[in-house]
C-alpha positions as CSV (number, residue, x, y, z in Angstrom):
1,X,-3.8,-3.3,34.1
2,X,-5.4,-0.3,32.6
3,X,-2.4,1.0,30.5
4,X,-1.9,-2.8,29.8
5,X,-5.3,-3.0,28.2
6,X,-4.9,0.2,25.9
7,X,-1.0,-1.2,25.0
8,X,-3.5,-3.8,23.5
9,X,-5.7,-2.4,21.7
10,X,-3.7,0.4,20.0
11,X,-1.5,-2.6,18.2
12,X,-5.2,-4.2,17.3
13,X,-5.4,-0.9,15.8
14,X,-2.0,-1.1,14.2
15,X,-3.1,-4.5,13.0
16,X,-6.2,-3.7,11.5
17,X,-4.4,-0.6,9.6
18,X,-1.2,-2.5,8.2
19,X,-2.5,-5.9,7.2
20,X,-3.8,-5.3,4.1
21,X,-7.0,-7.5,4.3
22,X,-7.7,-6.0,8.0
23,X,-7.6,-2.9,6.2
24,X,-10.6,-4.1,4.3
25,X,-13.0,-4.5,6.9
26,X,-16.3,-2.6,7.6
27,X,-16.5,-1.8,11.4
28,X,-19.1,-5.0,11.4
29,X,-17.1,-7.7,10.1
30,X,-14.2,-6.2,12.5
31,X,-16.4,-6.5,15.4
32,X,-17.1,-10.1,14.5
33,X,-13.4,-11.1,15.0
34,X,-12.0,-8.4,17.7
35,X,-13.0,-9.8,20.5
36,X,-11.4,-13.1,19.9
37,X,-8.3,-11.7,18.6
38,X,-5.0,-11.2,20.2
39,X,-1.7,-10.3,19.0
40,X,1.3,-12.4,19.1
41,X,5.2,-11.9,18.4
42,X,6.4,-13.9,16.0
43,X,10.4,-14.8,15.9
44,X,12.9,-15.3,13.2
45,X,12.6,-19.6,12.6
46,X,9.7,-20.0,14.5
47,X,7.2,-22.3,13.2
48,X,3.4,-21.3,12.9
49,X,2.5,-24.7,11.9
50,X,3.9,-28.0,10.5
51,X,2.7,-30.0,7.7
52,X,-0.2,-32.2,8.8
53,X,-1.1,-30.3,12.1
54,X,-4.6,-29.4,12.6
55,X,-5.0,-25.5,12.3
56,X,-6.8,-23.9,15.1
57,X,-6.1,-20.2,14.2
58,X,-5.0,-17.8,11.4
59,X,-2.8,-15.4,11.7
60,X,-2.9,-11.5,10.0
61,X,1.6,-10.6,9.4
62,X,2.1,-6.9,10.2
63,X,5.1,-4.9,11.3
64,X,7.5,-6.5,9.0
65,X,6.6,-10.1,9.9
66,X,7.2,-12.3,6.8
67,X,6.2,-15.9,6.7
68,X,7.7,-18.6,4.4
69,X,5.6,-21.4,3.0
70,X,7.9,-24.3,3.1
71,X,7.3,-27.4,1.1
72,X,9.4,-30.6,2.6
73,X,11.1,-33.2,0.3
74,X,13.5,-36.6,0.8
75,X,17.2,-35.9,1.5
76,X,16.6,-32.9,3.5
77,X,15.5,-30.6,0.8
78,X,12.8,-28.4,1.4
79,X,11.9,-25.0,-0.6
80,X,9.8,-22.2,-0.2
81,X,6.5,-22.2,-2.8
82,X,4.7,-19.0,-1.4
83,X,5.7,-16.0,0.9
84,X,3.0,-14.0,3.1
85,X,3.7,-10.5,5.1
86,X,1.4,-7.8,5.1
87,X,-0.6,-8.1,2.5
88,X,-2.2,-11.2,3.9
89,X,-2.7,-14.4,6.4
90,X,-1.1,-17.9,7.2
91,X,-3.0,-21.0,8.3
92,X,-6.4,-21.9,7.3
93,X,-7.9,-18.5,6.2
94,X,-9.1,-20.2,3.0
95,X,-10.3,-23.1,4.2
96,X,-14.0,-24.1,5.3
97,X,-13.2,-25.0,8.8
98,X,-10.7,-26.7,10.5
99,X,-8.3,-28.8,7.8
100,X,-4.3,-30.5,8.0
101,X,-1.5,-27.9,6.7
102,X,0.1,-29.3,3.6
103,X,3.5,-26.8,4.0
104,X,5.4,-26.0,7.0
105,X,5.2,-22.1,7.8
106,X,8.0,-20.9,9.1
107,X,8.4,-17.2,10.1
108,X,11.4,-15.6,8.1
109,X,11.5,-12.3,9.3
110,X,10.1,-11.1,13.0
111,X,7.2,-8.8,13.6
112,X,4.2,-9.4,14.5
113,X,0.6,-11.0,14.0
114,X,-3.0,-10.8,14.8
115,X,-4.3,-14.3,15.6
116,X,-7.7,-15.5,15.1
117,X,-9.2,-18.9,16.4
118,X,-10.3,-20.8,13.5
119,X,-13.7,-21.1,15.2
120,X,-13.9,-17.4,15.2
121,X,-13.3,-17.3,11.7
122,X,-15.5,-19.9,10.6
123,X,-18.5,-18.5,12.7
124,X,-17.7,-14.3,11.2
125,X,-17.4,-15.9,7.8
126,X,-20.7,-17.1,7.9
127,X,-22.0,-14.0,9.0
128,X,-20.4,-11.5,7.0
129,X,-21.0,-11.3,3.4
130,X,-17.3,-9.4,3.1
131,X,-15.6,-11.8,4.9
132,X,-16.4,-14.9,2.6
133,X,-15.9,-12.3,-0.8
134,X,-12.3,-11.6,0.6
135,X,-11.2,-15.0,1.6
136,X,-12.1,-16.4,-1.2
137,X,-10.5,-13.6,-3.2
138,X,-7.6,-13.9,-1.3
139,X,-7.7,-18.2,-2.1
140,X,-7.2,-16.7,-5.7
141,X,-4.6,-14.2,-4.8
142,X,-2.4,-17.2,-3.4
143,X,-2.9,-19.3,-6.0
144,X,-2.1,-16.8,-8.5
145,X,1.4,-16.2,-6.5
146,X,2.0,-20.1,-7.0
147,X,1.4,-20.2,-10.2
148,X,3.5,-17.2,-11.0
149,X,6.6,-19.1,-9.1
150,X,6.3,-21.9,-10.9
151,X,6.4,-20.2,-14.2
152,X,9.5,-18.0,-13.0
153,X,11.4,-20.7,-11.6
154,X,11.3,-22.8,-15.1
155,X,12.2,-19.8,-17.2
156,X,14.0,-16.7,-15.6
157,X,17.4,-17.0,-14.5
158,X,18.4,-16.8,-10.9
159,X,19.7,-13.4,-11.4
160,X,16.0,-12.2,-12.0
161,X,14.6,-14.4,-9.5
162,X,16.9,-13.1,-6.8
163,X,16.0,-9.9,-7.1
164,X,12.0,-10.6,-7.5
165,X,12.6,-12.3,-4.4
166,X,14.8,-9.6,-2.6
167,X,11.7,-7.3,-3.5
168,X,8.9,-8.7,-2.1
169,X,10.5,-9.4,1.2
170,X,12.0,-5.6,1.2
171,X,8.4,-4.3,0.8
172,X,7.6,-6.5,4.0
173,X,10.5,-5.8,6.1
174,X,11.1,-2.1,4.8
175,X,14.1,-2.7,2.7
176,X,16.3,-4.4,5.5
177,X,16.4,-8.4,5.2
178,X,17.5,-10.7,8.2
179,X,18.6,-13.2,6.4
180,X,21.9,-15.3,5.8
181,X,23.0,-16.1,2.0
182,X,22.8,-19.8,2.7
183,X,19.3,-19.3,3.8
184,X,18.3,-17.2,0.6
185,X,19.8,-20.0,-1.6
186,X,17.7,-22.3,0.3
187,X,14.6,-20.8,0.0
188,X,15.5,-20.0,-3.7
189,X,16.3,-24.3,-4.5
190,X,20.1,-23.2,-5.3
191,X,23.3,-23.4,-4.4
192,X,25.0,-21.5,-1.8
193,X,27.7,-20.7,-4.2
194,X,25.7,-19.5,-6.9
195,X,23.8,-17.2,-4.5
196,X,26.8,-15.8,-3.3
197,X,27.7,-15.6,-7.0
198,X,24.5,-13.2,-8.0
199,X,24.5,-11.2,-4.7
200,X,28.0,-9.9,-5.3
201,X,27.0,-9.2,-8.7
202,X,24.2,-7.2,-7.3
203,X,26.6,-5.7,-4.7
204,X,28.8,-4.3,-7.6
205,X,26.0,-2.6,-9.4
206,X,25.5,-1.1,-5.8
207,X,21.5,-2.7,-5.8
208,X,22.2,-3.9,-2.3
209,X,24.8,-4.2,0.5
210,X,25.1,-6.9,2.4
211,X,26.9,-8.0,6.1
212,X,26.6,-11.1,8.2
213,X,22.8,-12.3,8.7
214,X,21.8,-8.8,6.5
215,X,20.5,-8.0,3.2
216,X,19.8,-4.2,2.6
217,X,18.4,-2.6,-0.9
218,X,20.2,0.2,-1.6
219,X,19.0,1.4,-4.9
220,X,15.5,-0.1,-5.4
221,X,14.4,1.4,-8.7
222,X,18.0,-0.5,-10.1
223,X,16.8,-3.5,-8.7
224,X,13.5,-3.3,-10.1
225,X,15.4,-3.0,-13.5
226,X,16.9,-6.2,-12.7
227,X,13.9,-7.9,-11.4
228,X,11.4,-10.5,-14.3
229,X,8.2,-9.7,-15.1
230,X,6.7,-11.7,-12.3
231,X,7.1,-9.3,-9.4
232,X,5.0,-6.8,-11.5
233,X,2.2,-9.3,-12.2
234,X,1.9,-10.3,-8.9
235,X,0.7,-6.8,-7.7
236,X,-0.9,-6.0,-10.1
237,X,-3.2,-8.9,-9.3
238,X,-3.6,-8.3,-5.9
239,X,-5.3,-5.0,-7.0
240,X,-7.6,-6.7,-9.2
241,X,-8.5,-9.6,-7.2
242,X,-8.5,-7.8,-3.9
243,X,-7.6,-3.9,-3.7
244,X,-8.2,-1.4,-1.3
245,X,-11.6,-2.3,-0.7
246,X,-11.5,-6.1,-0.4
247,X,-13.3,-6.4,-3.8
248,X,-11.1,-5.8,-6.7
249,X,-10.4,-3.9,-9.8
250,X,-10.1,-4.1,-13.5
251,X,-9.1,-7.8,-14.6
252,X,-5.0,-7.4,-15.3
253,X,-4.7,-10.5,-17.9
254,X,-5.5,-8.0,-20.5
């Protein structure tokens, strides 16, 4: 029970030090949410919530765990509008209390999570000047990695967007990437065929190598010669909106 118990907290430690908002908290705003905390395993496919449930906890990706904001449509379609690992939180961190998911969140790559009731949250929000800066920093954050999809998937060509893509989910899952080519093309809105079309391109230039259910990037800095603008932007905004400290930098618009 003992050894069970320090098994526990050590990966609350691990949490707190590679989840990059964790990482932002003074001892007293940790203290506000530890001790309802617990961490969880998350699974390649499973789902953290559906559209229209009722959130009753956020969750904190670390150790490689990458979660897939997936939008719905008619006919079976569905495509992914936002991606969260590390650097963030899935399910109702932004909201003011309790609230219905819009997008299904489905967890692409496995690692693990810290999970916080909602009521937790709510209650260390109100108490903790950092906490509400941060999440609302972070609301920005997310929006700003919306808005930068939806620019890049109106004007850069699949070849660029493949690799943006392939790069943010390498910095979450260490360069390795669990993932089928049919599932990239569907989380990209493409066809199979024409992902299979840029990823043996990108194999010939000897960016990545790939083998059943794998993706691994082989030569990063070539890939991010080959990746648009957008991946660029995105960190850079992090570190203005959020940073190291949970309060931002320099605007990066300039």
């Amino acid at each position: 029970m003992i050894e069970t118990i320090a098994d526990e907290l050590t990966r609350i430690d691990q949490a707190f030090a590679g989840n990059r908002l964790l990482a932002t908290f003074p001892a007293e705003s940790r203290a506000l949410i530890e001790p309802f905390a617990t961490i969880v395993d998350l699974g390649i496919g499973e789902v953290v919530h559906q559209c229209g449930d009722d959130i009753q906890a956020s969750y904190f990706p670390f150790d490689k765990a990458m979660v897939s904001l997936i939008v719905d449509l008619a006919g079976s379609r569905s495509l992914e509008v936002a991606s969260i690992g590390y650097e963030g939180a899935v399910g109702g961190i932004v909201s003011c209390g309790r609230a219905p998911a819009f997008a299904r969140a489905q967890v692409l790559h496995q690692g693990s999570a810290l999970r916080v009731p909602m009521t937790a949250l709510e209650d260390a929000k109100m108490r903790s000047g950092h906490l509400r800066n941060l999440f609302c920093r972070y609301s920005d954050f997310l929006l700003s990695q919306l808005m930068q999809s939806v620019a890049c998937n109106t004007f850069h060509p699949i070849e660029q967007r493949a690799a943006r893509w392939l790069l943010t989910a390498s910095d979450r899952a260490a360069g390795r990437i669990e993932l089928t080519q049919e599932g990239l093309a569907g989380l990209l809105g493409v066809q199979r065929t024409t992902v299979n079309a840029v990823i043996r391109i990108l194999q010939d230039e000897g960016l990545v190598s790939t083998r059943r259910g794998l993706i691994e990037i082989v030569d990063r800095p070539g890939l991010m010669r080959r990746t648009c603008e957008c991946y660029a932007a995105i960190e850079r905004h992090f570190d203005a909106a959020i940073g190291p400290t949970g309060s931002g930098g320099s605007p990066d618009c300039d």
